[in-house]
matplotlib code that plots the C-alpha trace (Angstrom):
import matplotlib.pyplot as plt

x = [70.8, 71.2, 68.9, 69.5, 70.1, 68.4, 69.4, 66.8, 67.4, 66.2, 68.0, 71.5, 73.2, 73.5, 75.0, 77.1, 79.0, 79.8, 80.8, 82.4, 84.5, 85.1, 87.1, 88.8, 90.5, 92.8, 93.9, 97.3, 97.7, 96.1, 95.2, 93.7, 91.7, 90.4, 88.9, 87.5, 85.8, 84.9, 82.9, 81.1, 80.0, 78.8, 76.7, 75.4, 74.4, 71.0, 69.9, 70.8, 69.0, 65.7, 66.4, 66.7, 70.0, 68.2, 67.5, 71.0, 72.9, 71.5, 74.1, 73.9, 75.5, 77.0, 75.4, 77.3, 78.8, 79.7, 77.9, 76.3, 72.4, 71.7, 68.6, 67.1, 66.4, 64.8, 66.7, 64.1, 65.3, 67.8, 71.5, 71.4, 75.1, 75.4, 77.9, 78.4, 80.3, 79.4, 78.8, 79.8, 83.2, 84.3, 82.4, 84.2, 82.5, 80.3, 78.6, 76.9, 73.1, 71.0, 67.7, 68.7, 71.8, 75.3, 76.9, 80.2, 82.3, 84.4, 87.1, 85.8, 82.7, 84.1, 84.5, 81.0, 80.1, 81.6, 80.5, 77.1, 77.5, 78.5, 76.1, 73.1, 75.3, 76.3, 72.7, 71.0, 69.2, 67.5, 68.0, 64.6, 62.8, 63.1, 67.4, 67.5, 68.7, 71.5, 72.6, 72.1, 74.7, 77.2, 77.3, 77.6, 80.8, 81.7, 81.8, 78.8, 76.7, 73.3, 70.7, 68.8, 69.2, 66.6, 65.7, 66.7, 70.1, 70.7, 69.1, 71.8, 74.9, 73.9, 73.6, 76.6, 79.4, 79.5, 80.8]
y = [90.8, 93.6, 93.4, 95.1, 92.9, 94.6, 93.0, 92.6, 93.2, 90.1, 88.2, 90.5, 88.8, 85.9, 86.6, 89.8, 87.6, 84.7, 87.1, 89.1, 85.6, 84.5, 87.6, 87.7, 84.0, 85.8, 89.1, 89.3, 93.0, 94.2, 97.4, 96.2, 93.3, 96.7, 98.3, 95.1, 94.7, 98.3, 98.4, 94.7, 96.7, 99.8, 97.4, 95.1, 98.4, 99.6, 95.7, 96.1, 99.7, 97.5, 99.8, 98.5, 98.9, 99.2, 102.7, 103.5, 101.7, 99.1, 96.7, 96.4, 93.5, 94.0, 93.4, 91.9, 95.0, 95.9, 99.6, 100.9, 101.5, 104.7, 104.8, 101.2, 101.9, 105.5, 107.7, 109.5, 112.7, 111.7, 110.3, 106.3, 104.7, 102.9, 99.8, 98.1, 94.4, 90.7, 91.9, 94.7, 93.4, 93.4, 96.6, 97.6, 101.0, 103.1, 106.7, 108.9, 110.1, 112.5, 112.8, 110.7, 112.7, 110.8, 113.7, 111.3, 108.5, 106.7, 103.6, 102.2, 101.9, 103.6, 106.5, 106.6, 106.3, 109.4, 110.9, 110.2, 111.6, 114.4, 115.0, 115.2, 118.8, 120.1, 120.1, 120.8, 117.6, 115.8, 112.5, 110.5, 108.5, 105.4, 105.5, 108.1, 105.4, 104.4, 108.2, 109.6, 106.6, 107.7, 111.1, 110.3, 108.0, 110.6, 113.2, 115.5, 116.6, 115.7, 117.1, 114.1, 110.4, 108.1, 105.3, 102.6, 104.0, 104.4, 100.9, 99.9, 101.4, 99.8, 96.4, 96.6, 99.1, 96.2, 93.8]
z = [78.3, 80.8, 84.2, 87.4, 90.7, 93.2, 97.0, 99.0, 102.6, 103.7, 101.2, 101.6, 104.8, 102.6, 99.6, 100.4, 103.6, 100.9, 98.8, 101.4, 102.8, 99.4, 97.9, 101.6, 101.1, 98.1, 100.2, 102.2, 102.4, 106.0, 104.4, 101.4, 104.0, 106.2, 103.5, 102.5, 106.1, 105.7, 102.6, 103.9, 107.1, 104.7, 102.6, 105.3, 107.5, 106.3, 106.9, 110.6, 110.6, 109.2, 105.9, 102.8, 100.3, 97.4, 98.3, 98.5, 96.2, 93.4, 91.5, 87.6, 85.7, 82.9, 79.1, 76.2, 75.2, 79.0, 78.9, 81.9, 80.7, 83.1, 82.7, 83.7, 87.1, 88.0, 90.8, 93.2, 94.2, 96.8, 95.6, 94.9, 93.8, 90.9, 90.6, 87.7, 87.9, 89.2, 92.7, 95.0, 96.4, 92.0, 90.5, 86.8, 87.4, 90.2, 89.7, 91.3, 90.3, 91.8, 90.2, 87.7, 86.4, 87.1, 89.5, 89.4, 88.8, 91.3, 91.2, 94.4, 96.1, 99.1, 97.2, 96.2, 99.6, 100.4, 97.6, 98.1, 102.2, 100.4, 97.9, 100.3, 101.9, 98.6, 97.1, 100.7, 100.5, 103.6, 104.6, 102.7, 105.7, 104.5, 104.4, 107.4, 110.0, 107.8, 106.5, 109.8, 111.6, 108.8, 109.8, 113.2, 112.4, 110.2, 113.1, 112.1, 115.0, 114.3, 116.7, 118.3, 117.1, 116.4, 118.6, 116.1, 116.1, 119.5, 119.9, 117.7, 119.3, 122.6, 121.2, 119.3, 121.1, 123.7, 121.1]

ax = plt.figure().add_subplot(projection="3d")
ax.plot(x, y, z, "-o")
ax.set_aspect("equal")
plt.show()
């Protein structure tokens, strides 16, 4: 049976972080361990923005024939990544789709990510309200200028840069 696991951002902390320290027990390789930690704080970073992930990335599990089904959840206008696999620290497969087309495929979820930064210049998109916290940080980490930040965001670099 296929069915799409949507995280719900109050709900995410939990899950992603035992997944996150669970896959983190097996790594030795410092590199491998950073991009580990990297993709955690990418997931995790529209929960501390008060976003929700579902609007940018939504986790399919696999069926009994292991096909990605598309077409089970609807993409608004704006780029949403789609993993496939048991959760997002082991995705099989992640694409791309932009009003519902698959744009691309990518081997990591990383990848996508940068994709999907991407996507929203390429097709002249704007950042949709309800992820504009969470895209407009990335840029900024990213080194795009962006014209005036929103107060969440600069509420958030105060509270954290002094970690």
């Amino acid at each position: 049976m296929k069915y799409v696991k949507v995280i719900d951002s109050q709900a995410a902390d939990q899950g992603i972080l035992s997944c996150f320290r669970e896959k983190c027990t097996n790594i030795k390789d410092s590199d491998e361990l950073n991009d580990l930690r990297c993709l955690a704080t990418l997931i995790t970073l529209p929960c501390f923005l008060k976003e929700k992930i579902e609007h940018l990335l939504v986790l399919e599990n696999d069926n009994e024939t292991g096909a990605l089904e598309a077409n089970l959840k609807p993409a608004g206008p704006e780029p949403l990544i789609i993993c496939q696999g048991k959760d997002f620290f082991n995705v099989k497969s992640v694409s791309l789709k932009v009003e519902n087309e698959v744009i691309c495929t990518t081997e990591t979820l990383l990848e996508a990510y940068g994709c999907l930064m991407a996507a929203y210049y390429v097709f002249d998109l704007n950042f949709p309200r309800r992820s504009k916290n969470t895209l407009t940080l990335l840029d900024l980490l990213l080194g795009i200028k962006t014209k005036r930040l929103p107060r969440t965001i600069c509420s958030f670099l105060t509270r954290y840069t002094d970690l």
